[in-house]
SEVO-27927 format. One record per residue (C-alpha): residue number from 0; x, y, z. Coordinates in steps of 0.25 Angstrom, whole numbers. Layout:
REM SEVO-27927
<rec num="NUM" x="X" y="Y" z="Z"/>
...
***
This chain:
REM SEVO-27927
<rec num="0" x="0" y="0" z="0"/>
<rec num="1" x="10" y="10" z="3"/>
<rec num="2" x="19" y="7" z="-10"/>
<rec num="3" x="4" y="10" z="-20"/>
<rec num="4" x="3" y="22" z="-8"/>
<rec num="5" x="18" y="26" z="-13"/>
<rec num="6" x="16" y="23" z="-28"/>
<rec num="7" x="3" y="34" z="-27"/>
<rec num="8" x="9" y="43" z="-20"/>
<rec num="9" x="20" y="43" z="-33"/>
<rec num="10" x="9" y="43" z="-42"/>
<rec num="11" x="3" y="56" z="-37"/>
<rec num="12" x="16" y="63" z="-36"/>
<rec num="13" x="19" y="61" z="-50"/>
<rec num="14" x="9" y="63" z="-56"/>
<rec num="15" x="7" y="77" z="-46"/>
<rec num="16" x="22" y="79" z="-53"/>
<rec num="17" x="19" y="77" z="-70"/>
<rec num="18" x="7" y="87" z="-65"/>
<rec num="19" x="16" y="97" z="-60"/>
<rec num="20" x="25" y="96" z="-72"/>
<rec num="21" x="13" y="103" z="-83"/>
<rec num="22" x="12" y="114" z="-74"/>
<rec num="23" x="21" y="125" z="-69"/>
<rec num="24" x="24" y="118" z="-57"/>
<rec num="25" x="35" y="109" z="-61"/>
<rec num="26" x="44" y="111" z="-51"/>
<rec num="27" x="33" y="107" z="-42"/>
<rec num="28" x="32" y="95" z="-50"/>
<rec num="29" x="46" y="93" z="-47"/>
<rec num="30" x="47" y="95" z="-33"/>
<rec num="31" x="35" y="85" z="-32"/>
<rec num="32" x="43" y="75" z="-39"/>
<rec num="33" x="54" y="78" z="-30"/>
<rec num="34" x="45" y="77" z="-18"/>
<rec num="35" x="40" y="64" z="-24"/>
<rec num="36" x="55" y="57" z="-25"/>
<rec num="37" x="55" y="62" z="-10"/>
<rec num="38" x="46" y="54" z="-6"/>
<rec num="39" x="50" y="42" z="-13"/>
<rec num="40" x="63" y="42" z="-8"/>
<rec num="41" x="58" y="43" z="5"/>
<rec num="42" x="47" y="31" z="6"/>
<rec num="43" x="53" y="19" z="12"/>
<rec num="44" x="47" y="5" z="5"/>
<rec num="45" x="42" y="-7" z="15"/>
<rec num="46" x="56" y="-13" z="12"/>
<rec num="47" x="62" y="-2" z="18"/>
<rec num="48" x="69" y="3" z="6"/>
<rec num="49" x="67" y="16" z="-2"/>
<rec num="50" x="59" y="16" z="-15"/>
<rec num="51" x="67" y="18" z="-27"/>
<rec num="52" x="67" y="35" z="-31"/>
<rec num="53" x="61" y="38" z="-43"/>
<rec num="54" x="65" y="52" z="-50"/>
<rec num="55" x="54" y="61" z="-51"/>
<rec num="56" x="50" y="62" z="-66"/>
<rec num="57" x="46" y="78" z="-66"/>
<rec num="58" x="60" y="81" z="-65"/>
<rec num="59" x="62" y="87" z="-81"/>
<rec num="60" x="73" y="81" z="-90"/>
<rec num="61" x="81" y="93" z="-87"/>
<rec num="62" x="82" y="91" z="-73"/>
<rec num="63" x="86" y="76" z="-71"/>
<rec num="64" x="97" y="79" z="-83"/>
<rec num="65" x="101" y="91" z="-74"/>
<rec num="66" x="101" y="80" z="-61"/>
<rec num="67" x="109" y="68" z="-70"/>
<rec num="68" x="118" y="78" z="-74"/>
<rec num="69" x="120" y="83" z="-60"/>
<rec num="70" x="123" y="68" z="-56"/>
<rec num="71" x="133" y="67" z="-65"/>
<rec num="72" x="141" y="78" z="-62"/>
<rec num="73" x="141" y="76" z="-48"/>
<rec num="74" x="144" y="61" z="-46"/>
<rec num="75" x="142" y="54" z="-60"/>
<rec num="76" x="128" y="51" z="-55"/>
<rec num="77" x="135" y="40" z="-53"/>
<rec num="78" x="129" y="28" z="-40"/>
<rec num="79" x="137" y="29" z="-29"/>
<rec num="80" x="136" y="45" z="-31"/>
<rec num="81" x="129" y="46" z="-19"/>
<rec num="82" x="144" y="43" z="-9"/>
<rec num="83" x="151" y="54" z="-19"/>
<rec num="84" x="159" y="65" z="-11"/>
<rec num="85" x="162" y="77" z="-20"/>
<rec num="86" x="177" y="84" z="-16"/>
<rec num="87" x="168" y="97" z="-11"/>
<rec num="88" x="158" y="87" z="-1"/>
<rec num="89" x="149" y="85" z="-11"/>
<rec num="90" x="141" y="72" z="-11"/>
<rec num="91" x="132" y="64" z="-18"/>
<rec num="92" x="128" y="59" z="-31"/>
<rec num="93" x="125" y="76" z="-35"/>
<rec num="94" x="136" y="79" z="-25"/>
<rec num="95" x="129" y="90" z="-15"/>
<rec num="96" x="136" y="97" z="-4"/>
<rec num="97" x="129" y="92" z="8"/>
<rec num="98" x="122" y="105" z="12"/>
<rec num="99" x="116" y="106" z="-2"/>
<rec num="100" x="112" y="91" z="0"/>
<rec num="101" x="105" y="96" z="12"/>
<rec num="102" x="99" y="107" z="7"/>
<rec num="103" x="94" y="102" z="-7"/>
<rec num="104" x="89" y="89" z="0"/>
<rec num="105" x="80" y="97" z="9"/>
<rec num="106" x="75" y="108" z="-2"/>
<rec num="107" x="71" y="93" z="-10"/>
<rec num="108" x="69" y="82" z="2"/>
<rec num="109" x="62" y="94" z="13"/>
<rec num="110" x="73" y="88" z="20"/>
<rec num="111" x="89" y="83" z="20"/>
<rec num="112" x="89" y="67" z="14"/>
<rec num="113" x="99" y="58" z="13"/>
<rec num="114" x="108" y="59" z="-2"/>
<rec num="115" x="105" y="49" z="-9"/>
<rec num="116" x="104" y="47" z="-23"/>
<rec num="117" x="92" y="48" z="-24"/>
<rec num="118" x="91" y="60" z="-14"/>
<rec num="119" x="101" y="67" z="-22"/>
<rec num="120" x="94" y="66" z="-34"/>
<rec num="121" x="80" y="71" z="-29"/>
<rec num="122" x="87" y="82" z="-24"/>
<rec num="123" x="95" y="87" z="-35"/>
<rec num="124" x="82" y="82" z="-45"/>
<rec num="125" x="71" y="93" z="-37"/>
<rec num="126" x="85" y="104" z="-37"/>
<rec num="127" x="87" y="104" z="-51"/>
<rec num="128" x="73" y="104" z="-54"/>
<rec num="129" x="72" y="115" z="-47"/>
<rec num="130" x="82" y="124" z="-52"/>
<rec num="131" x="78" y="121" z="-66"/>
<rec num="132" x="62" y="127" z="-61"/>
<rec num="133" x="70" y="138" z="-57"/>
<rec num="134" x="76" y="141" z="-69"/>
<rec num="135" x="92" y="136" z="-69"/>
<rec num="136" x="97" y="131" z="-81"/>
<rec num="137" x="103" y="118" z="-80"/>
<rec num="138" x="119" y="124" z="-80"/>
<rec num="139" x="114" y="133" z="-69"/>
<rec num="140" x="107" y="121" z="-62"/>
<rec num="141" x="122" y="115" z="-63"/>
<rec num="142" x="132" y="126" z="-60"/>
<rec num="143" x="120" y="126" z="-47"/>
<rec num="144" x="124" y="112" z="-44"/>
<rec num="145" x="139" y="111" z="-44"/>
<rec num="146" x="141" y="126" z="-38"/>
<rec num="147" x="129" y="131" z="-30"/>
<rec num="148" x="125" y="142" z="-39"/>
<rec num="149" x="123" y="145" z="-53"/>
<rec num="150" x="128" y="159" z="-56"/>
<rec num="151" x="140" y="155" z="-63"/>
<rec num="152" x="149" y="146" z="-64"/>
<rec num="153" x="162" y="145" z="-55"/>
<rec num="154" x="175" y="138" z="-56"/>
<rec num="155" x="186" y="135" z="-45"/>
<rec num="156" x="189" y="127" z="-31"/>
<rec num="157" x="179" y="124" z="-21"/>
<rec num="158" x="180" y="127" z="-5"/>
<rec num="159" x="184" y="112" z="-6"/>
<rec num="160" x="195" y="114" z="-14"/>
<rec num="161" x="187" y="107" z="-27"/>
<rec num="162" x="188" y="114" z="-39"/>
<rec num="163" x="176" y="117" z="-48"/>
<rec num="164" x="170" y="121" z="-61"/>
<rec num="165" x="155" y="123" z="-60"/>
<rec num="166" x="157" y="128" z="-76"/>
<rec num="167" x="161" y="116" z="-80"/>
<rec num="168" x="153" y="109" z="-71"/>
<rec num="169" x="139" y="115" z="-78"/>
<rec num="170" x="145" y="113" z="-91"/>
<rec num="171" x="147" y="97" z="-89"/>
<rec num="172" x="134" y="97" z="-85"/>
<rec num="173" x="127" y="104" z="-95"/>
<rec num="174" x="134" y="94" z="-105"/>
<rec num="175" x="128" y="84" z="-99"/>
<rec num="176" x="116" y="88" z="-96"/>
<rec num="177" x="114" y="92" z="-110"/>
<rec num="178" x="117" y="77" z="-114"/>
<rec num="179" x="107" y="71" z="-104"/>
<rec num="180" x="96" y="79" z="-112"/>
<rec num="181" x="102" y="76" z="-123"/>
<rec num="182" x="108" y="91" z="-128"/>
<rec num="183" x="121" y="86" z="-132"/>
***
């Protein structure tokens, strides 16, 4: 009874979500789906285990080629991403700093979760969705991502002593973002 509960309840979402997406109010529609993987990722089966995630499918083309690209920039996108350390403290598989982690997690979650994969994912999934309703471009969205800001680009050595190149960061990512929708 509670897995047909569970399966309505996932039934109503979605379809509250695809009618979100004709209106002016997608980014409600995308903030419901979030919602919605939040509360799958927090049921608990009768084994004890959690049910697989499923990715929302209101997120638009552009922003899961923006997430992809994301993963592959930080970590590969690879498995085992999840254990990765970056040289400045970064971790995870889209290598947050842990105050961003706590901060982003809570603005997604209403509250700071455990990173996981999945976690991640959600997270950076509802954030980029977001800045695309508000208007960034994708190289913005990017030059966000891998500096904090996106005023300009910068280049140098971070308070960690690690150097960086946000320009040729946004670039690399650009290429391939413009080859997973198929531009290039």
């Amino acid at each position: 009874m509670k897995k047909l509960f569970g399966a309505l309840a996932l039934v109503a979402v979605a379809i509250a979500a695809s009618m979100f997406m004709n209106t002016d109010h997608a980014g409600e529609a995308d903030a419901l789906a979030t919602k919605e993987l939040v509360i799958r990722s927090a049921q608990v089966t009768d084994a004890g285990t959690k049910p697989e995630t499923v990715e929302p499918k209101s997120y638009n083309e552009m922003t899961v080629a923006i997430v992809d690209v994301l993963a592959k920039k930080e970590t590969g996108g690879s498995e085992g991403c999840i254990d990765r350390q970056g040289q400045s403290g970064e971790i995870g598989c889209f290598q947050f700093m842990p105050s961003t982690w706590a901060g982003y997690s809570k603005q997604v979650f209403g509250e700071v979760v455990e990173m996981t994969p999945e976690n991640e994912r959600a997270v950076v999934l509802a954030k980029v969705s977001g800045w695309l309703n508000k208007g960034m471009t994708p190289e913005q969205i990017f030059l966000a991502w891998q500096q904090g800001d996106y005023s300009q680009c910068r280049s140098g050595i971070n308070s960690h002593g690690v150097k960086f190149d946000s320009c040729d960061y946004v670039s690399d990512a650009m290429a391939k973002l413009n080859v997973l929708l198929g531009k290039n």
